[in-house]
C-alpha positions as CSV (number, residue, x, y, z in Angstrom):
1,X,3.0,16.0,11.7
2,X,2.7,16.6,8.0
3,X,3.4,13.5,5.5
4,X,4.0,13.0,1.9
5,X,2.8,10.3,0.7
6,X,3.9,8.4,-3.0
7,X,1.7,5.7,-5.0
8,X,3.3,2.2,-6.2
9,X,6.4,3.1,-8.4
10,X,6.5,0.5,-10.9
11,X,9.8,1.4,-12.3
12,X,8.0,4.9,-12.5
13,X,10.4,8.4,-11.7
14,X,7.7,10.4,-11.0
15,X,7.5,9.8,-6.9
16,X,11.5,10.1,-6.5
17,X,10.9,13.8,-8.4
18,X,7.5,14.5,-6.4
19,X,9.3,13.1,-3.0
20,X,12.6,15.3,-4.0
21,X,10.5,18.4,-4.2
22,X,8.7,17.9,-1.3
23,X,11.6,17.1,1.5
24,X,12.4,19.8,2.9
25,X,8.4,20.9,3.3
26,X,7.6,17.6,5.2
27,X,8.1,15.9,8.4
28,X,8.0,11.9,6.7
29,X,8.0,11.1,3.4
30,X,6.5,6.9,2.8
31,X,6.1,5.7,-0.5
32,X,3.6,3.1,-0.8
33,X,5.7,-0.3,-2.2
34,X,5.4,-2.0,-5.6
35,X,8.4,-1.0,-7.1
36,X,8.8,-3.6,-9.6
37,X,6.2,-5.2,-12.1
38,X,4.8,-3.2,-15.4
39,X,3.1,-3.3,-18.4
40,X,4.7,-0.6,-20.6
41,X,6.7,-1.0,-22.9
42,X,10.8,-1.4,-22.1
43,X,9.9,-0.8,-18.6
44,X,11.6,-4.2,-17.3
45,X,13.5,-5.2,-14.0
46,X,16.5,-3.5,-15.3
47,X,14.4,0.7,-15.3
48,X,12.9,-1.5,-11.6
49,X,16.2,-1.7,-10.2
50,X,17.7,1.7,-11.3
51,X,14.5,3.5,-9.9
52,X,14.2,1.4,-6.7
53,X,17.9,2.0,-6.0
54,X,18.0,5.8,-6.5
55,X,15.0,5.6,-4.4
56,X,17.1,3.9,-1.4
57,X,20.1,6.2,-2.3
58,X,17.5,8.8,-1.6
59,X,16.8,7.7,1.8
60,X,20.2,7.1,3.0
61,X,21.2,10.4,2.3
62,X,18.0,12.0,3.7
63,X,18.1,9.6,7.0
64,X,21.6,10.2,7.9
65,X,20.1,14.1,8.8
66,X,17.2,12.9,9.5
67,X,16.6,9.7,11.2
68,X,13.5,7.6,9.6
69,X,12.4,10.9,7.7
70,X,11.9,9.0,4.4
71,X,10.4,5.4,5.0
72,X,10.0,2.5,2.3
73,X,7.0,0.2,2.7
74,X,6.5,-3.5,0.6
75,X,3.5,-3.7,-1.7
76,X,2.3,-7.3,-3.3
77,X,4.4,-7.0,-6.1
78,X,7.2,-6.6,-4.0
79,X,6.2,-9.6,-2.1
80,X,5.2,-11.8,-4.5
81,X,9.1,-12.2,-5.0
82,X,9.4,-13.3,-1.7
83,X,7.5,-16.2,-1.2
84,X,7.0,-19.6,-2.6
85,X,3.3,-19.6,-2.7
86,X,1.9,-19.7,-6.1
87,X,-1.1,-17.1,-5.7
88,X,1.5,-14.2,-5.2
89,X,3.2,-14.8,-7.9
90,X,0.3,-14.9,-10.1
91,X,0.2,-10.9,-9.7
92,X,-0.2,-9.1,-12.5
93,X,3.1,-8.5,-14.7
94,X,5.0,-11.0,-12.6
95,X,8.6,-11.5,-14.0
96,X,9.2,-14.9,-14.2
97,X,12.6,-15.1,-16.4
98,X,14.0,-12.2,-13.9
99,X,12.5,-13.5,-10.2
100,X,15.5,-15.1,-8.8
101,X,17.5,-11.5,-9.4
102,X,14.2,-9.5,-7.9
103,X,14.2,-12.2,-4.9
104,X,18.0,-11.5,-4.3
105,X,17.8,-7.4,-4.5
106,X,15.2,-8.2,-1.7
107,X,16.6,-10.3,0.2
108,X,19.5,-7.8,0.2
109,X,17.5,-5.5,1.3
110,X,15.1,-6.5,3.2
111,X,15.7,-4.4,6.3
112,X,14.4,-1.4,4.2
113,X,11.2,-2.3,4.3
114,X,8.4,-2.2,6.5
115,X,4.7,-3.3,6.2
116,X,2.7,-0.3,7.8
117,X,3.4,3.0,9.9
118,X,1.1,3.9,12.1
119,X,1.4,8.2,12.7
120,X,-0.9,9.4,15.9
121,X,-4.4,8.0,14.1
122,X,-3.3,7.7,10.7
123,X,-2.3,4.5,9.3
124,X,0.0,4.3,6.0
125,X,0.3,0.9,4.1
126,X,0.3,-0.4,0.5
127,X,-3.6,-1.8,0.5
128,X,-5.0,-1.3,4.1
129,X,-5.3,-2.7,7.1
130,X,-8.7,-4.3,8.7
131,X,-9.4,-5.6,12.4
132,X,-10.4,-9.2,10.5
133,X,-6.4,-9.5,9.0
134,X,-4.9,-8.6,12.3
135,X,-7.0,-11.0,14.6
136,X,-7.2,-13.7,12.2
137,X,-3.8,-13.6,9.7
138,X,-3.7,-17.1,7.6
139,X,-1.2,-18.7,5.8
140,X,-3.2,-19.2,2.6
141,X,-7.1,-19.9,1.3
142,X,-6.8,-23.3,3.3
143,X,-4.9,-23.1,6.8
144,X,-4.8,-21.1,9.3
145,X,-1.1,-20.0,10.5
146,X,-2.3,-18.9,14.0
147,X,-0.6,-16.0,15.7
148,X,-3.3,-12.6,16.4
149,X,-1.2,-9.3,15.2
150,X,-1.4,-6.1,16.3
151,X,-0.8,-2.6,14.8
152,X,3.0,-2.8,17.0
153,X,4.0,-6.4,15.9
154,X,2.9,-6.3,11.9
155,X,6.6,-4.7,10.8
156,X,8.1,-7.4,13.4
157,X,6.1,-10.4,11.7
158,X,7.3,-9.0,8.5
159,X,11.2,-8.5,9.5
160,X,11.0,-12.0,11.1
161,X,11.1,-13.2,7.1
162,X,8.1,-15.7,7.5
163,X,6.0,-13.4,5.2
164,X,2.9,-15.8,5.1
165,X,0.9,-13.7,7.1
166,X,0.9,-11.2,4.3
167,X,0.2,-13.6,1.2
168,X,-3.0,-13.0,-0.9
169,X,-5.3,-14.9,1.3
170,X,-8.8,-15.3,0.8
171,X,-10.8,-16.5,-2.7
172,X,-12.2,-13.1,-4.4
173,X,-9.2,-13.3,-7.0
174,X,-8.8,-9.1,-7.0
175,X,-8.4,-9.2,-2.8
176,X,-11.7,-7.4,-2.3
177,X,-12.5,-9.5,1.0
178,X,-12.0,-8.4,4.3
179,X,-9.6,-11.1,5.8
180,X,-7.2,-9.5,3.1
181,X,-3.8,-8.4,4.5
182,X,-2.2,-5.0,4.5
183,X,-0.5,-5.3,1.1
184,X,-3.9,-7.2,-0.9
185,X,-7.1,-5.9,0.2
186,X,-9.2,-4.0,-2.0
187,X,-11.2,-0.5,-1.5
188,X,-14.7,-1.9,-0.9
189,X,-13.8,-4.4,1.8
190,X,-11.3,-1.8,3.8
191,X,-13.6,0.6,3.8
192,X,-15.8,-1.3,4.8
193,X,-14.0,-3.2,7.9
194,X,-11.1,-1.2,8.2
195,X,-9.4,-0.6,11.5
196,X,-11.7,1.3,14.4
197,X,-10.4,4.9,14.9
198,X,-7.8,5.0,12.3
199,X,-7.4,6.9,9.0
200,X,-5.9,5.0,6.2
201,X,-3.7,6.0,3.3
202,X,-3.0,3.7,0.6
203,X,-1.9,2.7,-2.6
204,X,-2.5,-1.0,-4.7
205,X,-5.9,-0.2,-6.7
206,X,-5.2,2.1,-9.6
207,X,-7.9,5.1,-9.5
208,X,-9.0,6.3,-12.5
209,X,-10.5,9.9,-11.8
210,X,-12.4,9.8,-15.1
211,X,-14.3,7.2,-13.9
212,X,-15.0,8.8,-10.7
213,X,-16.6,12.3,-12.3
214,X,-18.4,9.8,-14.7
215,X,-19.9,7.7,-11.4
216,X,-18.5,4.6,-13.0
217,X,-15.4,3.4,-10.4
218,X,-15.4,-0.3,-10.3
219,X,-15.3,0.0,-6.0
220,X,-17.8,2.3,-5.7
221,X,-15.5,5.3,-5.4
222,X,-16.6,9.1,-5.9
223,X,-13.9,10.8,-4.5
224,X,-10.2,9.8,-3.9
225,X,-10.7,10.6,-0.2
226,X,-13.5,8.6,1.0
227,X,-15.2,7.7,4.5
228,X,-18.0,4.7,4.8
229,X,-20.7,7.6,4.8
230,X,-19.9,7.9,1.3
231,X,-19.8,4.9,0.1
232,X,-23.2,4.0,-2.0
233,X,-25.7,1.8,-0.1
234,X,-25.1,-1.5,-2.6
235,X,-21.6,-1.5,-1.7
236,X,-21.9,-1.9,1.8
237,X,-21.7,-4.5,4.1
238,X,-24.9,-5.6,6.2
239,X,-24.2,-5.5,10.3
240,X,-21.3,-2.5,9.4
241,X,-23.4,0.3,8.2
242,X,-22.3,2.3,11.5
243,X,-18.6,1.2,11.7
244,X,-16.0,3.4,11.1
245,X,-18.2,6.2,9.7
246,X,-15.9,9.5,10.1
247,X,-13.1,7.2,9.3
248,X,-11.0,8.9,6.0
249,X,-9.8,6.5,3.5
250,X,-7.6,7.5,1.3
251,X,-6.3,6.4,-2.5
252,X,-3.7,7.7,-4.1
253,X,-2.5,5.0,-6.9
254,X,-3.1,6.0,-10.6
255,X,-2.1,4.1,-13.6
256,X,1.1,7.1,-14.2
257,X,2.0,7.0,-10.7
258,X,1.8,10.6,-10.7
259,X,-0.6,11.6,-7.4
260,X,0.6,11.8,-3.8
261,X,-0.9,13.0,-0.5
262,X,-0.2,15.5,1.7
263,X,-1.4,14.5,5.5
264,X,-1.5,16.6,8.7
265,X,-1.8,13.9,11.4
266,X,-2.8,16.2,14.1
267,X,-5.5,18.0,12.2
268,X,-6.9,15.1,10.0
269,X,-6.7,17.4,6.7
270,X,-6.0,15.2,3.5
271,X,-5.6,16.1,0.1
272,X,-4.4,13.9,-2.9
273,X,-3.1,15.9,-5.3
274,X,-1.8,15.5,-9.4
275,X,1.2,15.7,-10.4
276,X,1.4,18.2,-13.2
């Protein structure tokens, strides 16, 4: 199966225009979550709202051809609308004055959304997903919430509305720890302990490829496609220097929102692409 798949939005056009171009040449299109939330300039809840709707106009009129061709996935931002707890909405850019209209356009729409999709051995999700999240999900830094997941329940969890089991949940303050959930953890810690046997693709850290060719990425990244045998020696994790080692992880956010992926799930070929 060959999937497109788009980086946070932000209010951003770009992946409507990439995912418009590329319909008709793919099998799924995903995008990644975090549509709201931005620092430029004039780009506020109302550019949010007009971008996230075209974007679910755009998969109405695709899915009544083709059912679940064009799928929507939460990201943090997203969520950080939907709960109560104080360390999501503490993300970056939150929108304070406008959250009660966010919440509602959510809670509108909730059935949209999904957490993950899980494609033969490919998984698809906003941050990653790690064996230590899925057998151990907690309600926040201090309490445990009980409740082991597993790749088949995590969109059920979510569409049950308690979404505690996704909250920003450990105490690095960027998410780079492995108990992270699917829309929170950072690269370091996913690559490090993500799920046995899977491929990831995912979005939430912005990539800068100047700082890649320079050797400089704050993760530890030299390539926007990376497995745990690339990864240099300081940034991995004693007792897991063998796990997961052929495993592709894959990052495709950028601070324009302009790169997407292009996966074959049968032949395991990746590449990230920019928009030009």
């Amino acid at each position: 199966m060959r999937i497109l798949a788009l980086p946070d939005v932000h209010g951003n056009s770009t992946p409507l225009e990439i995912a418009k171009r590329f319909v008709n040449e793919v099998d799924k299109v995903i995008f990644l979550g975090d549509y709201v939330d931005s620092y430029d300039e004039g780009n506020n809840w109302l550019q949010q709202k007009k971008c996230l709707s075209a974007i679910l106009d755009f998969k109405h009129i695709v899915n009544r051809d083709s059912k679940d061709k064009v799928i929507t996935l939460l990201g943090n931002h997203d969520l950080s609308y939907l709960t109560r707890w104080s360390a999501d909405s503490s993300v970056s850019g939150h929108q304070y004055f406008q959250a009660a209209d966010i919440q509602e356009f959510f809670c509108n729409n909730f059935e949209e959304f999904d957490a993950i999709v899980v494609i033969d051995k490919w998984i698809f999700s906003h941050a990653g997903v790690t064996r230590l999240w899925l057998e151990n999900p907690i309600v926040d830094k201090w309490s445990h919430v009980g409740g082991r997941l597993t790749l088949k329940t995590v969109n059920k969890n979510l569409h049950s509305r308690d979404v505690r089991r996704f909250n920003h949940n450990s105490f690095d303050p960027y998410g780079d720890d492995p108990q992270e959930g699917c829309m929170w953890i950072r690269p370091t810690s996913l690559i490090n302990y993500g799920l046995s046997g899977y491929h990831q693709v995912v979005g939430h850290t912005n990539i800068n490829d100047e700082e890649i060719e320079k050797d400089r990425d704050w993760w530890g990244l030299n390539s926007r496609i990376m497995t745990r045998a690339d990864l240099p020696v300081y940034r991995t994790f004693r007792g897991n220097r063998n796990r997961n080692k052929d495993c592709k992880y894959v990052f495709i956010d950028s601070a324009k929102q302009d790169h997407y992926a292009i996966v074959n799930t049968e032949t395991n070929e990746v590449e990230v692409f920019k928009d030009e």
